[in-house]
NUNU-751619 format. One record per residue (C-alpha): x, y, z; residue in three letters. Coordinates in steps of 0.05 Angstrom, whole numbers, plus 5000, padded with zeros to 4 digits. Layout:
<pts>
XYZALA...
</pts>
This chain:
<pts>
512823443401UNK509222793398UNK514022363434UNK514422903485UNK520623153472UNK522223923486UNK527224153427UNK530024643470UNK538024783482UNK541024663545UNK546225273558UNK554125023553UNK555825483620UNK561825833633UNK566525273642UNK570325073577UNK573024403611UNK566124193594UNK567824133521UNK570923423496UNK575223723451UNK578424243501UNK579723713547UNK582023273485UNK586923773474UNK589923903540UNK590023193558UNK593723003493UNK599023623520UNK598523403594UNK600822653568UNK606722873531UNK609323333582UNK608322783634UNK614722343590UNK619822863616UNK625122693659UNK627523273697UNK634523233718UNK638523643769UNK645123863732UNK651824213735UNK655724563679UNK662224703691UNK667425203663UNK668724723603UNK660824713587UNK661823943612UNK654523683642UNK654623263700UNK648122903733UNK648423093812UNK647122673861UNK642323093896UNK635923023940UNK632723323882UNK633922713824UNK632322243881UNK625422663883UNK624622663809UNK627121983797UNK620221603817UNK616222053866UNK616522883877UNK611322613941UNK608922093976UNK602222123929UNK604522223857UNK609121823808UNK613822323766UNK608822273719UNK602622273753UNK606323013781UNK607423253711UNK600623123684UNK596823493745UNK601724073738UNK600324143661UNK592724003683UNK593024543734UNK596925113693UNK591024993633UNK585125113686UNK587725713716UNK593126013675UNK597625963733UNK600125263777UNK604025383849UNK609324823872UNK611624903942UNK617324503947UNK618624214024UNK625524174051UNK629824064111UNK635324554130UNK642024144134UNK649324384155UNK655124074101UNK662023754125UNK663524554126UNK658924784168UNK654625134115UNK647125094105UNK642924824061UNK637224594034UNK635023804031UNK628823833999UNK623923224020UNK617923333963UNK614423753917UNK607023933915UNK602824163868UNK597724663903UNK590724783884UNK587925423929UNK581925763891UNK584026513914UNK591326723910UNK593127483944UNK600627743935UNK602628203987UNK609128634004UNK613128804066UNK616729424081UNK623429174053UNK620029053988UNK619428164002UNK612927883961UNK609727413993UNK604127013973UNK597626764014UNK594026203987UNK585925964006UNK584125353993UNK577425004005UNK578024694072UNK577725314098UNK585325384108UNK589625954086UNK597626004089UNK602226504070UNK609426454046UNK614826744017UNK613826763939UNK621226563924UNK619625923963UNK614525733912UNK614825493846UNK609725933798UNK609125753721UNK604426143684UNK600626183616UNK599026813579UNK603227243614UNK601427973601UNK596428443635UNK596928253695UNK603928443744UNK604627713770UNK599727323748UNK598026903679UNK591927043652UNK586627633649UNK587628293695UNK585428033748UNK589827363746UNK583926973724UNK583126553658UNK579827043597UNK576626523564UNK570426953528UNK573326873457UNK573326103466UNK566926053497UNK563226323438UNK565725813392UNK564325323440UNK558125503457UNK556525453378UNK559124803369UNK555824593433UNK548924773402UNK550424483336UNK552723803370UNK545623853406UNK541824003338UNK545323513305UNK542523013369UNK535923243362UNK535723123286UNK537322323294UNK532222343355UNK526922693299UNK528022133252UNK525421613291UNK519821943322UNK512621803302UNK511621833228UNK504221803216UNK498021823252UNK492221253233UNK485921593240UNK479721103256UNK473921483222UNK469321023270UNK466720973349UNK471420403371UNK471920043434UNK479019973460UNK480319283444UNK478519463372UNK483020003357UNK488119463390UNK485019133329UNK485619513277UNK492619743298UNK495519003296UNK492318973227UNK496319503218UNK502619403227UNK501918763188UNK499919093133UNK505919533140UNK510718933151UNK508318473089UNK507119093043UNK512719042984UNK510119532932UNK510120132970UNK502520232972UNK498920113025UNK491919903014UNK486020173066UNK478620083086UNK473220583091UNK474020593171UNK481820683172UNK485021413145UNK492621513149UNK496322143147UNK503222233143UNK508322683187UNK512823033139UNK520022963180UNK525423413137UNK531123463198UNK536723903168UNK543823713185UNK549624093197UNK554824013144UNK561923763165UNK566224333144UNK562624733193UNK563824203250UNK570724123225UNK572224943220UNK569725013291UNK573624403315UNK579524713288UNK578925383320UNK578325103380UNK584724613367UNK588025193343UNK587725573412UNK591025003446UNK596124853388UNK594324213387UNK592623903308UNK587523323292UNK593322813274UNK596323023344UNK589722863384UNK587922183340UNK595921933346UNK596221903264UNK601322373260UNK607722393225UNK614922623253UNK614323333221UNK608823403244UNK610123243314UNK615723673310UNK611624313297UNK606824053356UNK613323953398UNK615324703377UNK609324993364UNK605724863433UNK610224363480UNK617824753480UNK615325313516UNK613225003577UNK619524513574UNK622725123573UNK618525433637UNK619124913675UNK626724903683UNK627425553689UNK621925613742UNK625125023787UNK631125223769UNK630625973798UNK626325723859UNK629725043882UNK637625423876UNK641126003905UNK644426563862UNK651226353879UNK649225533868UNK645925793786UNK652326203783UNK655925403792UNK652325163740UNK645924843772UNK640224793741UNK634024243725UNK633424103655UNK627123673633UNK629523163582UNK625622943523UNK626922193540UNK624121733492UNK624121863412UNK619621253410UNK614721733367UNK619621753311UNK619521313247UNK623920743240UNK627921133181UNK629021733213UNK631021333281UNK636820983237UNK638321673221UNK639121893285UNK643621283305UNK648121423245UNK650122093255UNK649022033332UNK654321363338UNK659321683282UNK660322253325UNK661321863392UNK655122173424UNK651521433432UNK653020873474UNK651320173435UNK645820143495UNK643820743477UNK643320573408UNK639119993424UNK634620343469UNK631320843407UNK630720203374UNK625819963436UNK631419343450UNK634019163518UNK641419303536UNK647818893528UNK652718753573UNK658619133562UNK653619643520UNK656620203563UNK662820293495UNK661820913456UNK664520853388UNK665821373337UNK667521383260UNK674821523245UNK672521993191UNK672722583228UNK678823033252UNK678823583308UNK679624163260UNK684724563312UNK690123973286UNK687523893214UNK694424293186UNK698423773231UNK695023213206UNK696023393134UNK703423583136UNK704522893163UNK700222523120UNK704222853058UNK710622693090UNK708621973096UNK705721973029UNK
</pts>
């Protein structure tokens, strides 16, 4: 072209992290998941949930390791379990006798591992184990029910997330991305065309070079002061025009391929701008965040305890914490029915509102309009009686 510029389309690759809106969208899941607050808990008999006081909540309380906040821990988990369908913990731990003499397990950090070739292996009793190489050169092999392994897209594969051979299948998502990648650069190229050269001035003479530099200054000035849209010329001056017709993409196309590629991460445009309302947060929560809530206390959960300590009622639950993205009507809400059943603290109460706490905010209150229905026949007979 004149301006030197070479309309031709650079290829996207195989790597869909290169796309802005993939990593919009698993950024905008990696962020949420990062609010959790896991908890070690027991559940007795009675169903009654107590927080233990455990090496593990001291872990998950500020730092799982000497590098990472809770958060910071979350978000590269969620990071890591997006780029490769699968994410390896290896928890560290001392071994510890009790005031009984029994063992067990102090654990003193947890670790998200990165290793870019996984290989499971078996020994004669049947034991998987699970040898991880990562790019220093190192490799290490362990037992795999000392690791914690989340996956995505479970299926094909025995033990790994991901395509049959435990690697991310991402060809359906790379086509649409490679469209929109070359309809982003067309549309790049068409603003470029616009203000390219738009017309040459031929100079039907022999000039020297400091006339053309002349006649060009005339020019322009001609150009600049020229109101009617006419421009007049002399016999030694010829102008032709550069017809420049750059056809732009229309936006339901940019928006349908946006879409599909929202779609494959659940993730919907009011989620990734933060315009959203509380429904539909609630289908984003459901839709595309429950499911790894839900995998990642049960993965922890059947790693970090034994079968006799889940058959006690451990476990690590990760808590939705804040409901800060709820409206202030449906927050009220919450504290209505919440504090008339007795399941709120007045701290509590105050802290979905976004207010500091009281002293003496620790008093749960609850409305005297409601009656444990195994003594609603009591209460009635003595109510008549008294009536």
């Amino acid at each position: 072209m004149l301006n030197g510029y070479l309309p031709i389309f650079s290829q996207f690759g195989e790597d869909i992290f290169a796309s802005d809106v993939v990593q919009a969208c698993i950024d905008v899941i990696a962020t949420e998941i990062s609010k959790l607050r896991p908890k070690h808990i027991r559940t007795d008999n009675n169903d009654v949930q107590t927080i233990v006081n455990s090496s593990i909540n001291r872990l998950f309380k500020f730092s799982p390791n000497e590098l990472m906040t809770t958060r910071d821990f979350l978000e590269k988990t969620i990071w890591l379990l997006f780029l490769n369908l699968n994410v390896f913990i290896y928890p560290t731990y001392d071994i510890v006798k009790d005031s009984s003499g029994r063992k067990r397990k102090e654990y003193t950090g947890f670790y998200p591992l990165n290793p870019y070739q996984v290989e499971f292996m078996q020994d004669n009793s049947g034991k998987l184990f699970v040898k991880f190489f990562f790019r220093n050169g190192s490799n290490y092999t362990l037992a795999y029910s000392d690791v914690i392994h989340l996956r995505k897209k479970f299926s094909v594969n025995d033990v790994m997330g991901g395509g049959i051979n435990g690697q991310p299948d991402n060809d359906a998502l790379l086509k649409v991305l490679q469209i929109n990648d070359n309809l982003l650069q067309g549309l790049e190229k068409t603003i470029k065309s616009s203000m390219t050269v738009r017309g040459i001035l031929k100079m039907n003479t022999m000039m020297k070079e400091e006339g053309l530099d002349e006649e060009r200054k005339k020019f322009e000035e001609k150009m600049k002061n020229n109101e009617s849209g006419i421009l007049p010329m002399d016999m030694k001056g010829e102008y032709h025009d550069i017809k420049i017709d750059p056809k732009l993409v229309d936006k339901d196309t940019l928006d349908f391929l946006d879409s599909k590629i929202l779609k494959n991460y659940g993730v919907s445009l009011p989620i990734i701008s933060g315009e959203f309302t509380d429904d539909q947060y609630q289908a984003f929560y459901e839709r595309t965040l429950e499911s790894i809530v839900i995998g990642l206390g049960q993965s922890f959960s059947k790693c970090l305890f034994t079968n006799r300590e889940l058959d006690f009622g451990n476990e690590i639950v990760f808590y939705q914490k804040d409901m800060m993205y709820l409206s202030m009507k449906n927050k009220l809400e919450i504290i209505k029915i919440g504090g008339e059943q007795g399941i709120f603290t007045d701290n509590e109460k105050l802290k979905i509102l976004g207010y500091s706490p009281i002293e003496g905010g620790e008093r749960r209150t609850q409305s005297l309009n409601y009656i444990n229905r195994d003594i609603i026949d009591e209460y009635q007979v003595k109510r008549g009686k008294m009536e």
